[in-house]
N, C-alpha and C positions, 0 to 999 in steps of 0.2 A: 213682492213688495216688502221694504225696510218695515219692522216697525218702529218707534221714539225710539226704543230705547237702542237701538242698532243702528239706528242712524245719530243717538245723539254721540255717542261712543265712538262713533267713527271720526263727528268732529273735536269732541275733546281730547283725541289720543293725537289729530295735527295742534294744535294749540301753540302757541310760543310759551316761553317761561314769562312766567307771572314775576308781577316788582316786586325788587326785597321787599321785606318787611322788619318792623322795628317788631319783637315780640311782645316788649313792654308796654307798646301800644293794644294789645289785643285785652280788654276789657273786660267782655260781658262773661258777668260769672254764668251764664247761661251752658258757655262753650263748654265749659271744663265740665260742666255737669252731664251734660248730654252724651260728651266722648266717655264716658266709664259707664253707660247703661248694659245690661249683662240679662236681660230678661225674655220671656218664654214669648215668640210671636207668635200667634195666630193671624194667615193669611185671609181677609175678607173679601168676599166675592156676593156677597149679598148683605144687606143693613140687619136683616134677622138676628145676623150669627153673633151683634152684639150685643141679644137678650144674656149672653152665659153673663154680664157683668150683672152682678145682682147680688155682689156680697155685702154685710150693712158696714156701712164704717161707723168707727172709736170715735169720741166727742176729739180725739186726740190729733186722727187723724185727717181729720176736718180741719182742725188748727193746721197742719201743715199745708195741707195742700191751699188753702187760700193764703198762708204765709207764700208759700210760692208764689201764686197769682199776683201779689201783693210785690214780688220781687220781679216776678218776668213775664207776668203778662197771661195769656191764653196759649202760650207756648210751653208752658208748666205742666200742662194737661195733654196737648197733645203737637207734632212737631213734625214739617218736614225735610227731610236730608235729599239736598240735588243729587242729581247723579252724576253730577263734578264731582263727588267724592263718594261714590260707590264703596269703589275698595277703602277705604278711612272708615275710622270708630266712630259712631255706635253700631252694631249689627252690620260688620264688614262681609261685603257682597251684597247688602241690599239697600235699596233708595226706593224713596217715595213717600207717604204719608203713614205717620206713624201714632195709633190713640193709646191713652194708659186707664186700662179697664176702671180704675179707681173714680179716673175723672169721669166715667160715665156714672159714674154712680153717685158720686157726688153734685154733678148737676142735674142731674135726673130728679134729687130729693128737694133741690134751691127750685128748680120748676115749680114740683107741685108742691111744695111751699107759696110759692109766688099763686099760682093759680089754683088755687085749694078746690079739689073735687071736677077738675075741669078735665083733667085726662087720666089716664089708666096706666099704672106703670110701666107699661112695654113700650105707650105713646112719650112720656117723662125720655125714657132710655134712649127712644130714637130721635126727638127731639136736640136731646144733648150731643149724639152723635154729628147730627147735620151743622148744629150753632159750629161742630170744631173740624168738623169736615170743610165745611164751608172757606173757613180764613186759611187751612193751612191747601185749600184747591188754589185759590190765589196765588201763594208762591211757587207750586208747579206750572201755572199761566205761566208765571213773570220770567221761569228759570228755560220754560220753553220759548218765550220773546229773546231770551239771553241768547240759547243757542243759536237762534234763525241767522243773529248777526254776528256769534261768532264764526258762523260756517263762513260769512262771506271775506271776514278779518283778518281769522286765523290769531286772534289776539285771545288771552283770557282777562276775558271781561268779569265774568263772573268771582272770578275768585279776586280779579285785583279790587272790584266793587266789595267784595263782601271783608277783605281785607284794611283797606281804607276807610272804609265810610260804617259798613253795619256790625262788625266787632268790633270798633272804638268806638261807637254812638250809643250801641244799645243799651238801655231802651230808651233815650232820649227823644222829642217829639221831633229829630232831625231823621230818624229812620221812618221816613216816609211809606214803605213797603209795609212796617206795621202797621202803619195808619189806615193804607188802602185796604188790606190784609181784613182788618176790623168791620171796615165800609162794608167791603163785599161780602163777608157773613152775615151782616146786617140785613141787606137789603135782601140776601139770599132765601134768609129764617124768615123773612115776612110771611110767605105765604104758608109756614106750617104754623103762623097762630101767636109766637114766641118772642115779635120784636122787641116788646117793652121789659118783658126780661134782662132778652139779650144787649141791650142799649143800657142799662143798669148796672149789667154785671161789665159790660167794656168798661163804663164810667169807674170804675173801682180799679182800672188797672192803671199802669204805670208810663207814665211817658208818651208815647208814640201809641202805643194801644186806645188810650181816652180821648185822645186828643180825633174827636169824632163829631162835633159839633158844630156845625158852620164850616162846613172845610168842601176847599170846589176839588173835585176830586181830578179833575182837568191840569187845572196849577200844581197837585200834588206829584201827576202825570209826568206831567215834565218836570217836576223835580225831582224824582225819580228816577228817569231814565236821565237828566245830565250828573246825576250821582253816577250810573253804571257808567256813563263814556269819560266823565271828566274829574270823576274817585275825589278826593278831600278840596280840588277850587272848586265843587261847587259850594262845597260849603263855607268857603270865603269869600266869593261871590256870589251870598244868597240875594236876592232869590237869582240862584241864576238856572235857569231854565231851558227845556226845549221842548216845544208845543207842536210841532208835526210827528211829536213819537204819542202825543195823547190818544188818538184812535186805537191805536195798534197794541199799546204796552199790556200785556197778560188776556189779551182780549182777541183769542183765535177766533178764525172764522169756522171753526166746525168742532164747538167747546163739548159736544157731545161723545164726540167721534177721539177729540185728547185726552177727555178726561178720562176714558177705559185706559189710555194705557198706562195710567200713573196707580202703582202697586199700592196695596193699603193694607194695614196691619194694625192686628189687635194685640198693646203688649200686656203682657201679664208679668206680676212678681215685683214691681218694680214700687221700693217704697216712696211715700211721698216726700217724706223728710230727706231726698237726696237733694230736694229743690230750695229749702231754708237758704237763705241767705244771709250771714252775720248782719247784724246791725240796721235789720228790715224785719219785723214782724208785728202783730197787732198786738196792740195795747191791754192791759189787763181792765177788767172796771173799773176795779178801784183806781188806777191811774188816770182813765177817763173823766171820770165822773171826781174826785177829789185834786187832780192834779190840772188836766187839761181846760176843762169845764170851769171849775170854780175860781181857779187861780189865774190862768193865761188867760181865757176870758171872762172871769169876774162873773159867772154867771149866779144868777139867784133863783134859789129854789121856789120851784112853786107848787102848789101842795093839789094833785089831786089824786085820781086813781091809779095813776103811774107817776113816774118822777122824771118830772120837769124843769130845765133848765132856760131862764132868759140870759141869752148871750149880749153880749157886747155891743153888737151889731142890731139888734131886736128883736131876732129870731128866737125862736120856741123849739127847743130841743130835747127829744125825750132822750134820756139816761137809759145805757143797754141792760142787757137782763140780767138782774142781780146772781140769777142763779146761775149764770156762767161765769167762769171764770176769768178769760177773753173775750173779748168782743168781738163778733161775727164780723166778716169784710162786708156784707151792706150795711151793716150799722156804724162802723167806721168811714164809710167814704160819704155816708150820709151828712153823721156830724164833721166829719172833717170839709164837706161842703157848704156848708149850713156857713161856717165860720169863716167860709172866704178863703178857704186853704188850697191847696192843691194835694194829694197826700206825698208831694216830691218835698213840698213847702211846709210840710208838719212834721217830717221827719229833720229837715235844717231847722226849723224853731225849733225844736224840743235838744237838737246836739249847743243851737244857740242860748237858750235859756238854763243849760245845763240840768233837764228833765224836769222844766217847768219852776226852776228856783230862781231861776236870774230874770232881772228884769221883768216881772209879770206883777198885776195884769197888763199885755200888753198897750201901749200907746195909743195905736191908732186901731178902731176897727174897722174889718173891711165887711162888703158886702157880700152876701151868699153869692157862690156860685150853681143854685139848685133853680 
């Protein structure tokens, strides 16, 4: 008997040629970053093996890696490569799900932060493994739904969909795939304890990753899958849709039996500042708290054991920790929520107001979105 990966290689080597492509089109700074990764794998064959992450990070290095997050998402952290492009960069010859020791370590500390005294480090570790396990199982679902139908096609779907539609969009909230991607780790984490975490820390990402709220994940379905058959009109005929692929899409019938044979890896080496993104990063305090806070929205100080801001809108906002430098991504997407923002829509105000000089306090305030 085949296994996936011998049988998925059998159908992507019939394939037809895939549509041009305009290169100018291809967007997400994610691609270019991921193709130059050059770091140490270790092959996971049990959740144990990712105790060895347990180095402490740099206040430094903290800032970047939630600057990533902050630029692309829960794919900063960890990521995976179909095996449409095996032989292709990053780690040519290998495909499947790929973690960055870093990030275990980093969410492992935001846990028990979050839930102070509730688990034991190794629990923190695995925890964090599962929240990124969980979204990047989804896109090995999706790319094994891809193949079923290219075997019967013979078309490349895959690559024309991830060409068209999810390296010109990302991470806009039209790549639907992030969306689900997010769902199903969500709902996945529930039963190790982690949800309201994990629903906090998506709320903080960008685009298509947040956008997790009131969303039927049915309509996302078919919008989905009319993205993989009908690449950029669906996106000009939104919604436009197809609802008999909802059952089916990333959702085998024996998700036990596919999930052993999608490969997993642990990488090591790999800094986090490859993921920085010009002209996306978090804000300092003092920008916060002097520029965004007081000026865009006019808020007023209010005096007690921490430093408090009434904003615009009504809302009570506490000022981040003096003693950092930058402001942590949940305290950014906090206040940039509080304020009715989106963090897509705080980064266009702040290029609009020329870093909070133009035009402020603003006009009109809007309502929290918390």
């Amino acid at each position: 008997m085949k296994t996936f990966e011998e049988y998925a290689e059998g159908v992507i080597s019939g394939l037809s040629k895939p549509d041009d492509i305009n290169l100018d089109q291809l967007q997400s700074p994610l691609e270019g970053i991921l193709n130059d990764l050059n770091g140490h794998l270790i092959e996971l064959n049990d959740v144990s093996q990712v105790q060895r992450a347990e180095e402490i990070l740099e206040t430094q290095d903290i800032y970047e890696i939630e600057n990533g997050v902050l630029a692309s998402g829960i794919d900063s952290l960890a990521f995976y490569k179909s095996i449409h492009y095996k032989s292709a960069a990053p780690f040519k010859g290998k495909w499947g799900i790929f973690i960055f020791d870093h990030a275990l370590t980093y969410l492992s500390q935001e846990i028990s932060d979050f839930y102070p005294k509730k688990y034991t480090h190794s629990q923190c570790i695995e925890n964090s493994f599962w929240l990124l396990y969980f979204h990047e199982r989804f896109h090995f679902r999706f790319d094994c739904w891809v193949i079923s139908h290219e075997s019967a096609t013979s078309k490349p779907l895959y690559e024309n969909y991830r060409n068209s539609v999810y390296r010109t969009c990302h991470p806009s909230e039209l790549v639907y795939e992030e969306t689900l991607a997010n769902l199903h780790s969500l709902s996945s984490i529930a039963r190790y304890g982690i949800h309201e975490f994990a629903r906090q820390f998506m709320l903080s990402q960008p685009g298509a990753y947040s956008n997790i709220t009131g969303i039927n994940r049915d309509d996302f379905r078919s919008r989905l899958a009319a993205q993989l058959f009908h690449g950029r009109n669906q996106l000009l005929r939104n919604p436009f849709t197809l609802p008999e692929h909802n059952q089916y899409l990333a959702n085998p019938k024996n998700t036990a039996l596919l999930d052993k044979e999608c490969p997993l890896f642990l990488v090591q080496g790999i800094s986090a500042s490859r993921f920085v993104v010009p002209n996306i990063s978090l804000p300092t305090v003092s920008d916060i708290k002097d520029k965004y806070l007081k000026k865009y929205l006019n808020g007023k100080n209010i005096t007690t054991d921490h430093t408090y801001f009434k904003i615009d809108n009504g809302e009570k906002v506490k000022c981040p920790n003096p003693h950092n430098k930058n402001v942590k991504l949940k305290e950014f997407n906090n206040i940039v929520k509080k304020s009715g923002l989106t963090i897509k829509q705080y980064f266009e105000e702040k290029k609009n107001t020329r870093n909070w000089k133009k035009d402020v306090p603003r006009e009109t305030a809007k309502p929290s979105l918390l």
